[in-house]
C-alpha positions, 0 to 999 in steps of 0.5 A: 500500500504505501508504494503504491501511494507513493507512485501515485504522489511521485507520479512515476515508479523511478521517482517513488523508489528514490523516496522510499530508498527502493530500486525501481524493479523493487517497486514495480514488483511491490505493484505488480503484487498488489495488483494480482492479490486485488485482480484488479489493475490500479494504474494505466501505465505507458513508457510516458504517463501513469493515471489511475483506473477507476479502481485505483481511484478506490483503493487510493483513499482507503490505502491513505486511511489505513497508512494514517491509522497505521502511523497513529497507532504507532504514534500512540505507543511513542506518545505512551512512552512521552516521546513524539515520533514518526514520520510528520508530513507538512505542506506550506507555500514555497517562499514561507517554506524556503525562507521561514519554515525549512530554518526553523524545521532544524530547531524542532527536530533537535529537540524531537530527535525520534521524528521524522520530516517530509515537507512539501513546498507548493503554491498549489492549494493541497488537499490536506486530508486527501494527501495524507499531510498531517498539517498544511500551511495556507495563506489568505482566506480559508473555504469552509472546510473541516479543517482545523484552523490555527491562526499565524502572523498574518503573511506581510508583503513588500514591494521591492527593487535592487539599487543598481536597479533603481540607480538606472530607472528610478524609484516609483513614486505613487503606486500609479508610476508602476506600470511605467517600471519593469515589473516581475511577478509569479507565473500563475497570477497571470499576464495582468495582476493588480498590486493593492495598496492603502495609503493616504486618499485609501485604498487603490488597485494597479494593474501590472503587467509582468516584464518577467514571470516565474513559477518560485518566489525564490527565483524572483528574489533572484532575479530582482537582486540581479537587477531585472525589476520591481518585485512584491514578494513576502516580508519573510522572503527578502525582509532581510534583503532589505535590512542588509540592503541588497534590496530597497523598500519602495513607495512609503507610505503605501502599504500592501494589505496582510494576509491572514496565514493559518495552520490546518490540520484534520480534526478527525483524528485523536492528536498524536505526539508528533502532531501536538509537538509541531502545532505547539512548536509553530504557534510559538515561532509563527505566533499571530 
């Protein structure tokens, strides 16, 4: 069951040995298995693509379950002998992951040495349940959902550009001298996206139209500190750019609204150690 859960999430058998430390033949032979017991085939598989069959789709979820009641269980025998362990499975945004969380991931493992990581970084909104994570980070408004929510800081943005940047272009004024400057953005806001600021006459929506596009957070950082344009990013991604000076905050007096930032997790399971660990670790150093 777990290989075959792992296929499926790594999309491909090469990819789902390297995360369980198995040789790709292993894997196939783990699947091939399976598939005889059930007599049924449960992925559509050619030299280019894998999907799952209808029956797969089944036996997908009910693995995941039974996975989960599994590590709980085993988690339930750690938490009798007052040591969270196992392994704890997280997803959060890429910049928040890259710049805030993978750091501070170092200091919660120290002090649970018995448990084990594997965190997931995406801007993708991910199904919490359905993906088998035992906690999610998720930034802006929530859906109504079962979900759990605990609410974090609120997740600050800054405009920012390079000096060399700002030496040859200047720096914009108002927000309305933005779509005059070379402008870079995530490739999933699209072509056009409106940059919303507050400031002294309220609030105000500037359509920007991307210079440059990338599908990482990271990457535009990259691409601002080497001089290409104008980035709104997160404060927890280039604040320290900007303290060390690397990168300038523009337009005082023009703030971009916060948004809300939460840790999610699902309600219908008893706690387990490694999951009360990490839900107190995080409130503590994401604190609202």
């Amino acid at each position: 069951m777990e290989v075959f859960v792992a296929v499926v999430e790594a999309q491909g058998l090469s990819a789902a040995a390297q995360r369980l430390g198995l040789s790709p033949t292993m894997v196939g032979k783990h699947l091939r298995e399976l598939e005889r017991r059930l007599g049924v085939r449960l992925l559509n598989r050619t030299t280019r693509r894998q999907s799952l069959t209808e029956a797969g789709e089944f036996f997908l979820d009910r693995c995941r379950r039974v996975i989960r009641e599994v590590a709980d269980a085993n988690d339930s025998v750690a938490a009798a002998r007052g040591a969270p362990a196992g392994l704890l499975r997280i997803s959060a945004p890429i910049s928040f992951g890259v710049a805030r969380l993978a750091p501070a991931l170092a200091t919660f493992m120290a002090a649970h040495p018995k448990v084990a990581v594997e965190l997931s970084l995406s801007d993708a909104r991910t199904d919490a349940v359905g993906e088998g994570f035992d906690a999610a980070f998720r930034v802006g408004p929530l859906p109504d959902s079962s979900l759990i929510a605990r609410p974090l800081a609120p997740y600050r943005m800054m405009v920012c550009a390079a000096p060399g940047y700002l030496a040859k272009h200047g720096a914009p004024l108002t927000p309305h001298d933005l779509p005059q400057h070379d402008c870079l953005g995530l490739s999933h806001w699209g072509l056009r996206h409106a940059w919303r600021f507050d400031g002294p006459d309220g609030g105000v929506e500037i359509p920007i139209e991307y210079r440059l596009r990338i599908d990482s957070g990271p990457a535009l950082r990259a691409a601002a500190l080497a001089g290409a344009g104008v980035i709104r990013q997160p404060e927890a991604l280039i604040g320290r750019d900007v303290a060390e000076g690397r990168l300038v905050a523009l337009l005082p007096g023009y703030d971009l609204p916060a948004r809300p930032m939460y840790l999610v997790y699902p309600p219908d399971r008893t706690p387990t150690a490694k999951l009360k660990a990490f839900t107190d670790f995080a409130l503590a150093q994401f604190a609202a």
